[in-house]
C-alpha positions as CSV (number, residue, x, y, z in Angstrom):
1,X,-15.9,36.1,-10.9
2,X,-15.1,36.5,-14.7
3,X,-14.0,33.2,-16.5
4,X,-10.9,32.5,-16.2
5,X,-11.0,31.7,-20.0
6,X,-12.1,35.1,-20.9
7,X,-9.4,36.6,-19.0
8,X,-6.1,34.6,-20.2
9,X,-7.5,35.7,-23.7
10,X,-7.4,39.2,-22.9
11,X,-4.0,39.3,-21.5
12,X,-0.7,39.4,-23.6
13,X,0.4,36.1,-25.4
14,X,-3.2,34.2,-24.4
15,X,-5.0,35.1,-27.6
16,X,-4.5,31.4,-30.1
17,X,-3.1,31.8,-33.9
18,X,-6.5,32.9,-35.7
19,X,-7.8,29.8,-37.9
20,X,-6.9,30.2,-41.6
21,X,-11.2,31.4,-42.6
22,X,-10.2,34.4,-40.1
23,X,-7.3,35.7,-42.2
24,X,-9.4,37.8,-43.9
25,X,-7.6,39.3,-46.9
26,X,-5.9,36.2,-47.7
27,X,-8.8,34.5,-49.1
28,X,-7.0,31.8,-50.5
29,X,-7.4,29.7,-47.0
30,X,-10.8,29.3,-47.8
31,X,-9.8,27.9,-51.5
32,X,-8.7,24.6,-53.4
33,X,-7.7,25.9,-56.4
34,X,-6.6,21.6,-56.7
35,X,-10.4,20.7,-57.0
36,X,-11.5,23.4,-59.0
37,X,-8.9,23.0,-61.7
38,X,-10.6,20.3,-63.3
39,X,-13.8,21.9,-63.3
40,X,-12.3,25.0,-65.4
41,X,-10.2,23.3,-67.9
42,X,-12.9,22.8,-69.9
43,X,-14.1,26.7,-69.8
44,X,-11.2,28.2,-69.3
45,X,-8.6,29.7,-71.6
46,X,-5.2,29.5,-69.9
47,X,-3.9,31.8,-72.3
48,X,-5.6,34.9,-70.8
49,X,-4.7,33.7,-67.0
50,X,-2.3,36.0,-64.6
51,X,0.3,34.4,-63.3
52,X,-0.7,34.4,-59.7
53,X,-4.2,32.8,-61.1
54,X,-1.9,30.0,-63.0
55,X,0.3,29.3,-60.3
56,X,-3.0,29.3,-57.6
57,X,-4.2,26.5,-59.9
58,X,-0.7,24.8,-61.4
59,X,-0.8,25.5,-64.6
60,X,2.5,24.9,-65.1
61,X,3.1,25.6,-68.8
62,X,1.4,29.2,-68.3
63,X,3.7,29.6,-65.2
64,X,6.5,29.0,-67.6
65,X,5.6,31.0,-70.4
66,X,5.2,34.0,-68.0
67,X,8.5,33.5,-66.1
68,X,10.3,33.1,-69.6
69,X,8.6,36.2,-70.8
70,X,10.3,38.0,-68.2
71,X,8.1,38.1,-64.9
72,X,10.4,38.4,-61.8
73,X,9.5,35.7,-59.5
74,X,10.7,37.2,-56.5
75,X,7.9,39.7,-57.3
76,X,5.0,40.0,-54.6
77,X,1.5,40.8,-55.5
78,X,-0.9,43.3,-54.5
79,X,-1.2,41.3,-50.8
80,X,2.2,41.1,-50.6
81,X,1.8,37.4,-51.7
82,X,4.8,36.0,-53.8
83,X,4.6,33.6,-56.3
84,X,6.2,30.6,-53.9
85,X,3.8,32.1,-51.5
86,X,1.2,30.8,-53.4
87,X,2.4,27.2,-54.5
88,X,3.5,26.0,-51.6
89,X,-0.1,26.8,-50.2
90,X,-1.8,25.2,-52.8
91,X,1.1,22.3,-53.0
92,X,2.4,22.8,-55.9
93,X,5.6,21.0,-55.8
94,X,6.7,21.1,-59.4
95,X,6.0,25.5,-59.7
96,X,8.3,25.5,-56.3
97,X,11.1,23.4,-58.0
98,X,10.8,25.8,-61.0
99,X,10.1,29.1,-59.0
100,X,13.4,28.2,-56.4
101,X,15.5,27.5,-59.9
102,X,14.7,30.8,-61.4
103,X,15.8,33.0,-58.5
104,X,12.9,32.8,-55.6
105,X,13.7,33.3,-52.2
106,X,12.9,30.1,-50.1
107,X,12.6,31.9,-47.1
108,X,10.9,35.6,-48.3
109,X,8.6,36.6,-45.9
110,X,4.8,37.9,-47.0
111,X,1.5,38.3,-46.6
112,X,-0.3,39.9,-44.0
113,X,1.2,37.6,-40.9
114,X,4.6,38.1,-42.6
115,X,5.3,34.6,-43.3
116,X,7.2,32.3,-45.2
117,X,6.5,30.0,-47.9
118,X,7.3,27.1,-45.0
119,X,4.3,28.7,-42.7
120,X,2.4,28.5,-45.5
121,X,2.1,25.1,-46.2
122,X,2.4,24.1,-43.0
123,X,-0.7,26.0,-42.0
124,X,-2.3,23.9,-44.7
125,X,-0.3,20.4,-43.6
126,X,1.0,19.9,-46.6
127,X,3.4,17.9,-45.6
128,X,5.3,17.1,-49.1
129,X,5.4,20.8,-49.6
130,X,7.6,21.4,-46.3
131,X,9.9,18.3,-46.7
132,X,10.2,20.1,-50.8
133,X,11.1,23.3,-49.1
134,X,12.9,22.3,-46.3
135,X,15.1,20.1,-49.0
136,X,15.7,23.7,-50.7
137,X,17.0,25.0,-47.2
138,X,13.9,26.6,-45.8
139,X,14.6,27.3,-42.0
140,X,11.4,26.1,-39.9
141,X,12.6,28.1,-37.1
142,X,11.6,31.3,-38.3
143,X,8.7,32.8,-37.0
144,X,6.0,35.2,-38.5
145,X,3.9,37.6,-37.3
146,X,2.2,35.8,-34.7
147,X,5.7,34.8,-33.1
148,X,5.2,31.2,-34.3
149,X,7.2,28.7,-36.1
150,X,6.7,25.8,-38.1
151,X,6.0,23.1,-35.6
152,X,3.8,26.0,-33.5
153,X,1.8,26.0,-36.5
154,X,1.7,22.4,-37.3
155,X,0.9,21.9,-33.4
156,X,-2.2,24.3,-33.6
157,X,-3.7,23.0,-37.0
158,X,-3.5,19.1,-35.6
159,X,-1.2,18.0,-38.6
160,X,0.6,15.3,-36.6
161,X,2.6,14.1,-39.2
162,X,4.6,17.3,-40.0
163,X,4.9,18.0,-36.3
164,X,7.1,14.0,-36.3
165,X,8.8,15.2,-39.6
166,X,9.8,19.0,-38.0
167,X,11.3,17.1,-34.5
168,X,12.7,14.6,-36.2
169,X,15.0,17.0,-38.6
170,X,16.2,18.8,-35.2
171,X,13.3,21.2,-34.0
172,X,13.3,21.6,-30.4
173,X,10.4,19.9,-28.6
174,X,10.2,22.6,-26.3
175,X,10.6,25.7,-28.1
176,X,9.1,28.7,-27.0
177,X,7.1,30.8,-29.6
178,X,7.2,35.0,-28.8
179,X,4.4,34.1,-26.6
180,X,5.8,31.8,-24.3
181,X,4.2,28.7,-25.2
182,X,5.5,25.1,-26.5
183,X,4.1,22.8,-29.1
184,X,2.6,20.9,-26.0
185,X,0.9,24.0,-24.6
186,X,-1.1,24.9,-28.1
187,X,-2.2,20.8,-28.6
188,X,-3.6,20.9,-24.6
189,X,-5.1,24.4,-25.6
190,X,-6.2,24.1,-29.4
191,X,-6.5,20.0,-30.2
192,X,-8.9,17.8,-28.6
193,X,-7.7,14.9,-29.8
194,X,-5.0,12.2,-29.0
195,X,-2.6,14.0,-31.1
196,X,-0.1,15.2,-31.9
197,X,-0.3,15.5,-27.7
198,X,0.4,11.8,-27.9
199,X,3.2,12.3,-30.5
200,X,4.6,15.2,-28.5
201,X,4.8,12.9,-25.4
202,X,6.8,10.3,-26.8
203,X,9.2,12.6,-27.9
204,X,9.9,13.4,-24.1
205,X,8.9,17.0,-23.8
206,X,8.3,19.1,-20.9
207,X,5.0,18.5,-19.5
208,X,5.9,20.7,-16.4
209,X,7.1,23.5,-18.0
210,X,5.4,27.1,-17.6
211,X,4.6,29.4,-20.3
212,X,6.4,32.8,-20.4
213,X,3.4,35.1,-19.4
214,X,1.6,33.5,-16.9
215,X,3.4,30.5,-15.7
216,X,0.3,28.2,-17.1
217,X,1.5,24.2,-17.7
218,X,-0.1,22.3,-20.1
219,X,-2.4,20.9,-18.0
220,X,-3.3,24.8,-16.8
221,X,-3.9,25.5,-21.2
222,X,-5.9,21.8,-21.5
223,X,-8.4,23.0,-18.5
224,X,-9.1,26.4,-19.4
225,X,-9.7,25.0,-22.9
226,X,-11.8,21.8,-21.3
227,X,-9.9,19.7,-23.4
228,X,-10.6,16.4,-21.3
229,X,-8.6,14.1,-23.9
230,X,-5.6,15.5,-23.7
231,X,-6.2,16.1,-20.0
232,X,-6.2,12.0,-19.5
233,X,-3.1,12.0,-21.1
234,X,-0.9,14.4,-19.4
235,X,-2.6,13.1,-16.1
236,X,-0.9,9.6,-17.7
237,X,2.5,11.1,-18.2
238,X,2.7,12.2,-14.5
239,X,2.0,15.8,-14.7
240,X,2.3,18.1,-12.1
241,X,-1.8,18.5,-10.6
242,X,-0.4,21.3,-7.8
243,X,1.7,23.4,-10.3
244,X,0.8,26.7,-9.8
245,X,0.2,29.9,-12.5
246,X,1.8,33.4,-11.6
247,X,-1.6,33.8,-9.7
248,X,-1.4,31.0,-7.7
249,X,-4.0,28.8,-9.2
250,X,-3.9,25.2,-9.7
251,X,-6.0,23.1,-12.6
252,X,-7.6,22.0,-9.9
253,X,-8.4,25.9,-9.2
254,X,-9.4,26.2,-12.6
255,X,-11.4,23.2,-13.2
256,X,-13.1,24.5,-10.3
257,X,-13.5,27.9,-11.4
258,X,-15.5,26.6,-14.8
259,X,-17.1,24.4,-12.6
260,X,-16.7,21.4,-15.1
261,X,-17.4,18.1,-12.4
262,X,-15.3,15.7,-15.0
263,X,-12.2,17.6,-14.4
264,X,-12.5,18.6,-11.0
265,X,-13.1,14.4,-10.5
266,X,-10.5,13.4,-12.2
267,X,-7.6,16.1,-11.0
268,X,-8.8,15.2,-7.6
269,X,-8.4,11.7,-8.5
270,X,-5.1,12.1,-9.5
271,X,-3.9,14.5,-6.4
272,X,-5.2,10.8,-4.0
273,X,-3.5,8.2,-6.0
274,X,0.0,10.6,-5.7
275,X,-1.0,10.8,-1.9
276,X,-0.9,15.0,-2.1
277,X,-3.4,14.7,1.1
278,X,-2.2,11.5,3.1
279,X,0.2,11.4,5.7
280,X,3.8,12.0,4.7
281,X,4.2,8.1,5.2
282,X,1.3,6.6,3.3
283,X,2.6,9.6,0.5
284,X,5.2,7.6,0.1
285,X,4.0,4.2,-0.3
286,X,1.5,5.8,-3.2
287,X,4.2,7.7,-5.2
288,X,6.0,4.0,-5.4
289,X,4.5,2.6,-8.6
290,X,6.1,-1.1,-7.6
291,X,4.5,-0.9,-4.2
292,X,1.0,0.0,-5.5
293,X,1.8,-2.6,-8.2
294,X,2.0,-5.5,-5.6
295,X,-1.0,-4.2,-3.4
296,X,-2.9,-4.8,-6.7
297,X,-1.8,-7.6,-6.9
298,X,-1.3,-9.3,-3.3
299,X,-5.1,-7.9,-2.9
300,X,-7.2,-11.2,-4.5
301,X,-4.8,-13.3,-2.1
302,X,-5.9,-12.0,0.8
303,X,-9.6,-11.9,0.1
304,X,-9.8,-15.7,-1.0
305,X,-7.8,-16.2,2.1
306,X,-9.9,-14.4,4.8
307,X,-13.0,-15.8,3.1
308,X,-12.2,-19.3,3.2
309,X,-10.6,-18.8,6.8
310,X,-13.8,-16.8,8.2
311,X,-16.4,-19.1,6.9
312,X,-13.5,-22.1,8.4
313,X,-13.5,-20.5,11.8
314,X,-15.5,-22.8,14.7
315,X,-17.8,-20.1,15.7
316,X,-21.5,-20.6,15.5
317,X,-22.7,-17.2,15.6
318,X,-23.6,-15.7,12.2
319,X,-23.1,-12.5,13.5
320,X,-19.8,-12.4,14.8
321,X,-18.7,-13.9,11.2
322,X,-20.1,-11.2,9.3
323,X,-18.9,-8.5,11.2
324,X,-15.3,-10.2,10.2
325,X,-16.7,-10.2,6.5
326,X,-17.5,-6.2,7.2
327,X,-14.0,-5.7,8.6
328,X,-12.8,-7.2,5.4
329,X,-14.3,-5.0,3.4
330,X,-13.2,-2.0,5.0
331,X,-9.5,-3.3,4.7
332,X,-10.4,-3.7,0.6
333,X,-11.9,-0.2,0.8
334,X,-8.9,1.2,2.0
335,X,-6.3,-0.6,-0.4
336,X,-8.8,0.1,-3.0
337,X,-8.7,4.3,-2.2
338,X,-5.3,4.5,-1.3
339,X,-3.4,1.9,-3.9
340,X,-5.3,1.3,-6.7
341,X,-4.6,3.5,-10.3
342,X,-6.0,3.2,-13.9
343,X,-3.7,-0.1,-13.9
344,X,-5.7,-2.0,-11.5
345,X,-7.9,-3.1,-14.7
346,X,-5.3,-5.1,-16.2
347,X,-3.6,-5.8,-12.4
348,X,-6.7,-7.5,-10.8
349,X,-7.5,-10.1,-13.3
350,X,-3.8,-11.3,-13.0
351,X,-3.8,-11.2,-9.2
352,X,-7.1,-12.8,-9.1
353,X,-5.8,-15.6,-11.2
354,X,-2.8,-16.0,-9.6
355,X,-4.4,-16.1,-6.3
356,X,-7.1,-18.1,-7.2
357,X,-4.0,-20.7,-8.7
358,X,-2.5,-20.6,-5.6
359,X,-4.8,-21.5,-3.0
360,X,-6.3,-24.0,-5.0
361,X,-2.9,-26.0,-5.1
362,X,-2.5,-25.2,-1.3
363,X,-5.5,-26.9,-1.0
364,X,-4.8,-30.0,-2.8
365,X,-1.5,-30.6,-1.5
366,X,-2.5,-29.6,2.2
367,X,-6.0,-31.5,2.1
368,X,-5.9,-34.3,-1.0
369,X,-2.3,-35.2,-1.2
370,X,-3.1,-38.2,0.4
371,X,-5.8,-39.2,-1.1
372,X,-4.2,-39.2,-5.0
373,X,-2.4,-42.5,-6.2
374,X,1.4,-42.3,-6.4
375,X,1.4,-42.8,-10.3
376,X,-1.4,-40.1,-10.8
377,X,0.5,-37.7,-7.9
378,X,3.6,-38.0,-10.2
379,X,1.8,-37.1,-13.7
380,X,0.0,-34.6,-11.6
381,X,3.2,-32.9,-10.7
382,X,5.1,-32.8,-14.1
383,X,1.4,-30.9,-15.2
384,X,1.2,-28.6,-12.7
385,X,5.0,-27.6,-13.2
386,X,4.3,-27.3,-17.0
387,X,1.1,-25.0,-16.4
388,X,3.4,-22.9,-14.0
389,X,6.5,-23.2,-16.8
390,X,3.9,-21.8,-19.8
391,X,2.2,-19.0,-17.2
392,X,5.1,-17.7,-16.0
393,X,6.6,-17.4,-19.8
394,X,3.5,-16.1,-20.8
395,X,3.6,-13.2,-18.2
396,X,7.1,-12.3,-18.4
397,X,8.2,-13.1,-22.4
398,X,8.0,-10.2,-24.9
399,X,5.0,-11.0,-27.0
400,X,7.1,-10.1,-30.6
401,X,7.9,-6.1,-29.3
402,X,8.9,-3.6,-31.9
403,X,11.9,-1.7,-30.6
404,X,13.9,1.2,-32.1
405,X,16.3,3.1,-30.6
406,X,15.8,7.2,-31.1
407,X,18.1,7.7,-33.8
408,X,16.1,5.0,-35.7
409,X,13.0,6.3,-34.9
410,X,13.8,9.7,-36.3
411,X,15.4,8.2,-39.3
412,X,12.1,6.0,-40.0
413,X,10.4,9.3,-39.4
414,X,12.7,11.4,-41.8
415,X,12.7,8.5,-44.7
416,X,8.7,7.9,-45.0
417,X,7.8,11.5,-45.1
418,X,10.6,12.2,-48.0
419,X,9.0,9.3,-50.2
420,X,5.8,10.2,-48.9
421,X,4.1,7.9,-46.8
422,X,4.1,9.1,-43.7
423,X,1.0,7.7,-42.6
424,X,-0.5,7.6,-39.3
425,X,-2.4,4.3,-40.6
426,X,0.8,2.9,-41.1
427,X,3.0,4.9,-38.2
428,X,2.9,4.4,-35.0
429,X,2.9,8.4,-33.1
430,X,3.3,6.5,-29.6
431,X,6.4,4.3,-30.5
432,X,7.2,6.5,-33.5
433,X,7.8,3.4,-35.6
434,X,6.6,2.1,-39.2
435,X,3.8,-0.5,-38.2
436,X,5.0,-4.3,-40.0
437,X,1.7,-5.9,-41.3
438,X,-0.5,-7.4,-38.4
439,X,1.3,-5.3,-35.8
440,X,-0.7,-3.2,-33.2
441,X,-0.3,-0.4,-30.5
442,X,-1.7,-2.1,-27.3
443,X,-3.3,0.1,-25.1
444,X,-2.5,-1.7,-21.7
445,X,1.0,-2.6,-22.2
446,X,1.8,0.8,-24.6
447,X,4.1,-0.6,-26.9
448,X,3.5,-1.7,-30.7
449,X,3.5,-5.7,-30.8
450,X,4.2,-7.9,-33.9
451,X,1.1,-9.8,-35.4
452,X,-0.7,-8.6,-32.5
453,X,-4.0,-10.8,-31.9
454,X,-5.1,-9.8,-28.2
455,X,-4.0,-8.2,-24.8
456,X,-4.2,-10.9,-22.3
457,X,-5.6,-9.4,-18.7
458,X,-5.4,-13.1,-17.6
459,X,-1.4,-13.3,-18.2
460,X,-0.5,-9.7,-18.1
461,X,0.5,-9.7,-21.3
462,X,-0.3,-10.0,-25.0
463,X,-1.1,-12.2,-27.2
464,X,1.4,-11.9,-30.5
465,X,4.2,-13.1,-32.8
466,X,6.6,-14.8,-30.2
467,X,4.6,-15.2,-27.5
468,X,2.2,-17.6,-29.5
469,X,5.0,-19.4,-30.7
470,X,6.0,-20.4,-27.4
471,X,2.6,-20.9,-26.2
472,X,1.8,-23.3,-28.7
473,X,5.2,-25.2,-28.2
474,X,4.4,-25.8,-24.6
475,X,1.0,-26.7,-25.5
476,X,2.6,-29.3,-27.6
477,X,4.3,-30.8,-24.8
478,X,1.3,-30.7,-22.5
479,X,-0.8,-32.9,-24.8
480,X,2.3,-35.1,-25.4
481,X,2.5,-35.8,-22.0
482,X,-1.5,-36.6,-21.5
483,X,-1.4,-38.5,-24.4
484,X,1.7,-40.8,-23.4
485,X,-0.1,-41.2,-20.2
486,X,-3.8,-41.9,-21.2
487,X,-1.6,-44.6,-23.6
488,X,0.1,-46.4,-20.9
489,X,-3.3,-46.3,-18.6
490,X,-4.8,-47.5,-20.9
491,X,-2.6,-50.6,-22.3
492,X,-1.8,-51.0,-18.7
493,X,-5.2,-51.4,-17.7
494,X,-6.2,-53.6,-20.8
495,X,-2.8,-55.7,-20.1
496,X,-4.1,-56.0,-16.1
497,X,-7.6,-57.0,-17.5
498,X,-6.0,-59.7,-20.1
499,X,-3.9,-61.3,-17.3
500,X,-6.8,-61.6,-14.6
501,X,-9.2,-63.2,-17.8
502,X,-6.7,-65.5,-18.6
503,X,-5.9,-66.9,-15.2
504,X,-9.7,-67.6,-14.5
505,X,-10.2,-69.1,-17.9
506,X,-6.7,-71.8,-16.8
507,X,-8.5,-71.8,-13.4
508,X,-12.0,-73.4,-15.1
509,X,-10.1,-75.7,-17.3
510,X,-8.2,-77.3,-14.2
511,X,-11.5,-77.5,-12.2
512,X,-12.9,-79.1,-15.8
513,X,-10.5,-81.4,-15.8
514,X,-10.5,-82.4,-12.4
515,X,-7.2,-80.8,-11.9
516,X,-6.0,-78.7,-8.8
């Protein structure tokens, strides 16, 4: 069988948007005229320069002189190249403010793919080139030659942060290019990368939706390209594993097909913890996130039970108690396989602690209440009740959260990429916010947190602004309440030691004396 690769390419609307070093007359892809600028001043006369040459390079005062002497700026060159053509791909933002107020078209189409000045730069992610032209009225819905527009382009050529600026001014998340494909198709296909796939996410598109040809998801385009990290991450955003092409072919199919054992594991993976091949009844319980949730969870209390209770059990043979051990383990096999998900690493320490907490206070109070003095029961009490006050505000308290709502986010998005720093250092593409100082994206939990300082596995939770704040408060009170209590043993004790020296001392004197 051919590869399935081979054959989507060869079929109408398969073939990707050529990289910018296959365009072959336009050779100014494989060009910074911004570099070489400063290498030529010094040789150079700008005097004798073309104006396509001065406006490759920004020479701004020979732009000028031209354009005064008469030059039409509309005028295309012998590629079909205009002037605007040529600053926007070289980012020229002054020559495009002069150009636009001397009569250029914003939106005149050139070159061979037929394509705007917008295309242009964004080809080249130029991203204070679009938000110039786009200011001027540039339409980033037009598309050229290929059938693509802007945020097509900017989807293709990884530029993330002109793919947030494009959605963010009102370009359609799932727009279709002439080809049938979305902005999320070409990143599974074309960007092996966290984003903009990440970006696009977050932006709620479509991860179930077809392409217009062959019905391909974008988990259909991420296999056939063997893009495995954007495979993880539609896998994470619930796509479909059994959606099937016009030819009836699942990723799975494919993934089999290129016989690549990563992402026939992990699609098969993902077809068991949605239950695709259990019983209708256990399907169920594993499409219920909560339910799996609690079996993660409930899991370390049941273990620590049945081991303490087996090794309890008045029964001298060895034997019988180890086939109960083997039983156990079979039962963990099975919650393991038919519960468990990619959450289970930050599930199982909590449940392990919670469980370990648990039985270790049944114990005491079942076993050793007894045996503890009523003054130490009572001090015990108010620190156990503490412990569980601080755990349980721990686990359930946001940590310091940075929210937005939508419009806000688009608006943040929108504002740093018109004063120019709209950086993904500084911007967040999962919660599509401006990161404060200290703040980080946890990975676990999926959300930005303010002065971040550590994920938590043993709380469920992280470790940041608010969250230490109430830690530390509680902590306050915890070594308040030691301290007033080692105080009062103490004094108590010395007071009780003071009393019984003193009476013997009185008693000595009296028998001294020959008192009674």
């Amino acid at each position: 069988m051919a590869d399935a690769l081979d054959e989507f390419k060869k079929e109408t609307g398969c073939v990707p948007i050529l990289h910018p070093e296959e365009i072959k007359p336009q050779s100014h892809y494989n060009h910074d005229f911004s570099e070489s600028v400063s290498r030529k001043s010094h040789v150079d006369d700008y005097s004798t320069w073309d104006i396509v040459k001065a406006t490759q390079y920004g020479i701004f005062e020979r732009c000028r002189e031209l354009v005064e002497a008469g030059y039409d700026v509309r005028q295309p060159d012998k590629e079909n190249v205009t002037l605007l053509h040529w600053a926007a791909i070289n980012n020229r933002v002054d020559l495009v403010k002069y150009y636009i107020s001397k009569g250029a078209i914003v939106d005149q189409l050139g070159g061979d793919l037929n394509s705007t000045p917008l295309h242009w730069a964004t080809r080249q992610g130029h991203l204070s080139m679009v938000v110039q032209l786009m200011k001027y009225g540039a339409d980033p819905s037009l598309i050229d030659g290929e059938g693509c527009s802007c945020v097509h382009l900017a989807t293709q050529f990884g530029h993330t942060s002109i793919v947030a600026y494009l959605i963010a001014k009102g370009q359609d998340v799932d727009m279709m290019d002439q080809n049938g494909m979305t902005p999320l198709m070409w990143a599974a296909y074309r960007m092996h990368s966290v984003d903009p796939t990440r970006l696009l996410l977050t932006f709620n598109v479509s991860v179930n939706l077809g392409d217009k040809y062959h019905k391909n998801t974008a988990l259909h385009w991420a296999v056939l390209a063997g893009n495995t990290t954007v495979i993880s991450l539609l896998l994470e955003a619930n796509a479909n594993v059994d959606a099937q092409n016009i030819k009836g072919e699942t990723p799975l199919d494919l993934a089999k097909q290129r016989k690549n054992v990563w992402m026939i594991n992990h699609l098969q993976e993902a077809r068991q913890a949605k239950g695709y091949d259990s019983p209708s009844y256990l399907k169920r319980l594993k499409m219920d996130k909560e339910f799996r949730q609690k079996v993660m969870l409930g899991t370390p209390f049941l273990v620590i039970w049945l081991v303490g209770f087996i090794a309890d059990l008045d029964i001298d043979s060895w034997l019988i108690k180890g086939v109960m051990y083997a039983a156990m383990w079979l039962i963990v096999q099975f919650l393991s396989k038919s519960f468990f998900d990619h959450s289970m690493h930050s599930a199982l320490p909590l449940g392990i602690y919670l469980a370990t907490k648990f039985w270790m206070y049944i114990t005491w109070f079942c076993w050793f209440w007894n045996d503890i003095l009523s003054s130490c029961a009572v001090n015990l009490m108010i620190i156990i009740l503490a412990l569980f006050y601080n755990f349980g505000k721990s686990w359930k308290s946001d940590p310091g959260i940075i929210k937005a709502s939508e419009e806000q986010k688009k608006k943040t998005i929108v504002e740093l990429a018109e004063t120019g720093s709209l950086d993904l250092s500084i911007f967040c593409s999962t919660c599509l916010i401006r990161k404060p100082i200290r703040s980080k994206h946890c990975a676990v939990c999926n959300r930005c947190i303010a002065k971040f300082d550590h994920h938590c596995p043993w709380v469920g939770n992280c470790v940041g602004e608010i969250l230490v704040t109430k830690q530390l408060t509680v902590a306050i009170g915890l070594h308040g309440i030691m301290e007033v209590n080692g105080y009062r043993q103490l004094f108590g004790y010395q007071h009780s030691s003071n009393h019984l020296l003193l009476c013997s001392t009185e008693k000595r004197k009296s028998y001294r004396f020959g008192t009674t």
